[in-house]
C-alpha positions, 0 to 999 in steps of 0.5 A: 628271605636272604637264607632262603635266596642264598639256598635257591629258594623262590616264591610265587604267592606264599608258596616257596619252591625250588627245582634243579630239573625242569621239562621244555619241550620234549627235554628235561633241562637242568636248571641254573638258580642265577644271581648278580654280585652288586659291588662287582657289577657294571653296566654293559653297553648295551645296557647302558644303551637301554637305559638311554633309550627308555629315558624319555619313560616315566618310572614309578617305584611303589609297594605291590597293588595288583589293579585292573590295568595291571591285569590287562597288561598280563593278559596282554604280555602271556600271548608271547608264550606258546608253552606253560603259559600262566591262567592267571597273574594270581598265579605269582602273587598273594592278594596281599603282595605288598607284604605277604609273604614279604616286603614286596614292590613293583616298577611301573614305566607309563609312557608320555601319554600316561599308559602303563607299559610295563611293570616288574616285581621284586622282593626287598631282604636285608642284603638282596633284591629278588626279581619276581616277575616282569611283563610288558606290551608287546607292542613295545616290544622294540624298547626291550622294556624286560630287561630295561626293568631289570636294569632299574630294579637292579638301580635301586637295589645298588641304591639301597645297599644291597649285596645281591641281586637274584633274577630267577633261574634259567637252563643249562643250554641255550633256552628262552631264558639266556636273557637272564645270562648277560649281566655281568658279575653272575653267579649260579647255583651248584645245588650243593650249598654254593654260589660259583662264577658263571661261565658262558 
């Protein structure tokens, strides 16, 4: 997992894929394979702030089971995407997730009433973590609960030891996925074998 990552390489379900150009509307888009360098990186303040504001939520870290009140959720969260919008959360994940085709975990935040509110999913290597993919209730919204869970999974993998942290790809340009640019200790991939400092 950890060549595949330092190569680019992604996965939903068994299935490894990697692209440099990529459609979004009515333009190609070059695209920016992005990961964070750990004993580099520090919480910003407005991360921090997240994390305070989500610390009444409760947190569980486990081995991937796609359940019923996770789908629901998923059919809750594809409503906020008006293109490439995904059938199915089967889309991104094996029937066997846990294991299949690696050692795979989720996060689930419930509120105080027990509800399941958001959940994130990231791949565990020797050296990385691989964020997979995240969702959450919309009407949630507010808590910013997408990058709360990135914030935890990134925790953990500073707990663990981990050297890299991978969280996808976004686009050169501004696009829906600029979230993903503000961490700092970021790198990117330059589709020639190297990971270079990111520069916003």
């Amino acid at each position: 997992m950890d060549q595949l990552l330092s190569e680019g390489w992604r996965h939903f379900g068994r299935r490894f894929f990697r692209y440099n150009l990529a459609p979004s509307k009515f333009e190609i888009r070059f695209v920016l394979p992005l990961r964070i360098r750990l004993d580099q990186f520090e919480f910003s303040k407005s991360q921090r702030r997240i994390l305070r504001k989500n610390s009444d939520l409760g947190v569980v870290i486990r081995p991937i089971e796609i359940d019923l009140e996770k789908i629901e959720l998923f059919e809750l969260h594809k409503k906020r995407f008006n293109e490439f919008t995904p059938d199915s959360i089967y889309d991104f994940f094996d029937k066997d997730a846990a294991s299949t085709p690696c050692e795979s975990f989720e996060i689930c935040v419930y509120n105080e009433d027990k509800s399941l509110i958001a959940v994130s999913f990231f791949d565990k290597g020797a050296a990385s973590i691989s964020s997979t993919y995240a969702m959450f209730d919309p009407a949630n919204a507010p808590r910013s609960l997408g990058i709360y869970t990135m914030l935890k999974e990134i925790e953990y993998a500073v707990v663990g030891g981990k050297q890299l942290y991978y969280h996808g790809y976004a686009y050169a340009g501004e696009s829906f996925y600029d979230y993903k640019k503000r961490f700092a200790s970021l790198e990117t991939y330059d589709w020639n074998g190297n990971w270079i400092d990111f520069e916003r």
